[in-house]
N, C-alpha and C positions, 0 to 999 in steps of 0.2 A: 323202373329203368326205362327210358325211352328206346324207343326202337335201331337208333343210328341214324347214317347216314345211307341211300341208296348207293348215290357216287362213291362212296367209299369202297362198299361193298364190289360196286363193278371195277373199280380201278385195282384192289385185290386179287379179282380173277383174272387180269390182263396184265402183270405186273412182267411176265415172261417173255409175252408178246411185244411188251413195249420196248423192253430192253433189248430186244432184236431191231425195235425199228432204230431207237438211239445209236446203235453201234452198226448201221447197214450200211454197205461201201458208199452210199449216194449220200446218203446224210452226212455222216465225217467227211466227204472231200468239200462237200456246200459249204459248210461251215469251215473249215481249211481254206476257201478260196480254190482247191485245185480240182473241183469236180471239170472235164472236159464238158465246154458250151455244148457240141451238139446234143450232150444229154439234160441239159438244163434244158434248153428249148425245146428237145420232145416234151419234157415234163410239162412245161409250157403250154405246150401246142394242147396236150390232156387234159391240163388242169378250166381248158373254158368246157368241156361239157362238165365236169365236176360242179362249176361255178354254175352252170345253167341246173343241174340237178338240184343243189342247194337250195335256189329261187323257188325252186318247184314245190320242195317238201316242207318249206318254211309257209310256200301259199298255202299248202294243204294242213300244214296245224292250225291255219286262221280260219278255214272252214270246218275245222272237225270242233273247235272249241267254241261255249257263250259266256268265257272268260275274257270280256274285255280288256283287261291288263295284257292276258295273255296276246290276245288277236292281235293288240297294239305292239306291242314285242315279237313278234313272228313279221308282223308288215315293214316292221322297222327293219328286222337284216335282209328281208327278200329285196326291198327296196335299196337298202345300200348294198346289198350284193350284185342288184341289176343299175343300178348307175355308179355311186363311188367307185365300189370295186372291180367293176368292170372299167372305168375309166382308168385308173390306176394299172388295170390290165392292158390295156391297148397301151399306156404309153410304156410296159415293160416291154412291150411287143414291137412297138417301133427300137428301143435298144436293140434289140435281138436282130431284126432288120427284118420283122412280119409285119404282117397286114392281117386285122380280123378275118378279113373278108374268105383269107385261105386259110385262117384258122380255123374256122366256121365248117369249109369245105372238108378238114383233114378227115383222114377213117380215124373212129374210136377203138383204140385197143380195147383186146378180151374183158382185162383186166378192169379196164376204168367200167366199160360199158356194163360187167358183173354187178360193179359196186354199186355204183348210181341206181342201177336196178332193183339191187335189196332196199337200197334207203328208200325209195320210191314206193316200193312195192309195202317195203313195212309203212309207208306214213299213210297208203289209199285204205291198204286191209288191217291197220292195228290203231291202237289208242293213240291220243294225245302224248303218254309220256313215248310209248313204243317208237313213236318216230321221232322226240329228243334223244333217245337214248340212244337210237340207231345212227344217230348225227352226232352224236357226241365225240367219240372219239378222234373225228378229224380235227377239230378244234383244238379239245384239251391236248390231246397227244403231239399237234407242233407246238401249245405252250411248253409244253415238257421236254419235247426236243430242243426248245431251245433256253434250260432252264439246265437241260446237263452237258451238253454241250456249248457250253456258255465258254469256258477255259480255250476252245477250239477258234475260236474267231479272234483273239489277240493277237495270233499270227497272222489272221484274214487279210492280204489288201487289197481283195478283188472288189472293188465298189459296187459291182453291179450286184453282188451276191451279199454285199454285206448290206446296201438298202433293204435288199429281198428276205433277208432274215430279220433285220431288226423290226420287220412288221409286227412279229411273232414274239418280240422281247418289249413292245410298248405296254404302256400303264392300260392304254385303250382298248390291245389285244387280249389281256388278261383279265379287265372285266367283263368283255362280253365271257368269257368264258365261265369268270367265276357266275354270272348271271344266268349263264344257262345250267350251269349244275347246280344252283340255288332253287334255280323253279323246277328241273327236275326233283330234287329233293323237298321241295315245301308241295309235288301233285302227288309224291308216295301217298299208299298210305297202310304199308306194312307187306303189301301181299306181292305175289308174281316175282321173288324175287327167280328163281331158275329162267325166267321166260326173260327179264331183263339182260341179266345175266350172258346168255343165249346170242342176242341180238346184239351186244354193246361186242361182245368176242367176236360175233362174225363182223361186224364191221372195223373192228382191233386188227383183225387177221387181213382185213381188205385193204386197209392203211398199209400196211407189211408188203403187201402184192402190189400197192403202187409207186411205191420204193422202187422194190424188185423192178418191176417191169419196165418204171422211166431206168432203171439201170442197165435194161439189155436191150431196151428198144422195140419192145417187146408189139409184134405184128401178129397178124390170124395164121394160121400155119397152113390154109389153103386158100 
């Protein structure tokens, strides 16, 4: 009998965690159309240190690996994360009526600036998968967010929210995803599942808190 799947395994032990992010007030009104803008655009304003942490941890599995496949795959999203998707970001950003230049400026919430930090922190002091693993969940978990709340956007006809989710419902966004749980699943190789495990939940739990926190707006409290 073969061992399974890793991702399976970690998507089993978050399976409670997600279903909170699926049903959390900020996710049903996005997809409803009726989330109130100024909470979209903090989430906004958040989500480019998110987008610059990504870059970071994607360069560092291209140094930690001498998996040429791998390194080439890792350069490939740090790369369209720092042009594509950042250009894509600036032009959501002039919708909004921002400018990088004071997005760049804005203070990082508690919250984001926690997250980034475990991803980061796990991809400099742990393995090549430890820091997929650690990345995973932002990925997989808005395919899934927008895989169950699929039924919620038929009513949508906020345009600017329904472009911004259907990034999340393309053929393009769903196989980077299945390609990142493939190579985490083909560098297993049986062991560490606790310690995966471990890492994929607290970054499950930090997805949850950046829900949360674009939903109260959430500042430093001194």
């Amino acid at each position: 009998m073969g061992r399974g799947r890793l991702t399976s395994i970690l998507y089993e032990s978050v399976r409670n965690i997600w279903e909170k992010i699926y049903n959390h007030p900020f996710v049903v009104e996005l997809y409803r159309g009726t989330l109130p803008l100024e909470l979209f655009k903090f989430y906004v304003i958040q989500d480019y240190n998110f987008l610059i942490g990504m870059v970071k941890a994607f360069s560092a599995i291209a140094v930690k690996t001498d998996d040429y496949v791998l390194i080439r795959k890792a350069l490939e999203i740090a790369y369209n994360g720092i042009s594509i998707e950042l250009d894509n970001y600036v032009k959501l950003l002039d919708k909004l009526g921002l400018k990088l230049e004071d997005v760049i400026k804005a203070e990082v919430s508690p919250t984001n600036y926690a997250y980034v930090n475990h991803i980061l922190i796990t991809c400099i002091n742990g393995s090549t998968i430890d820091c997929l693993v650690s990345i995973l969940p932002c990925y997989w978990s808005y395919m899934e967010i927008a895989r169950v709340n699929d039924k919620l956007v038929e009513t949508n006809r906020n345009e600017l929210y329904l472009n911004w989710i259907n990034v999340y419902r393309s053929k393009e966004y769903i196989s980077v995803v299945e390609d990142l749980k493939n190579t985490i699943d083909s560098l297993w190789s049986g062991g560490n599942v606790d310690r995966y495990v471990k890492i994929f939940r607290i970054s499950s739990i930090y997805e949850y808190m950046f829900w949360d926190m674009s939903y109260r707006c959430e500042r430093w409290s001194i």
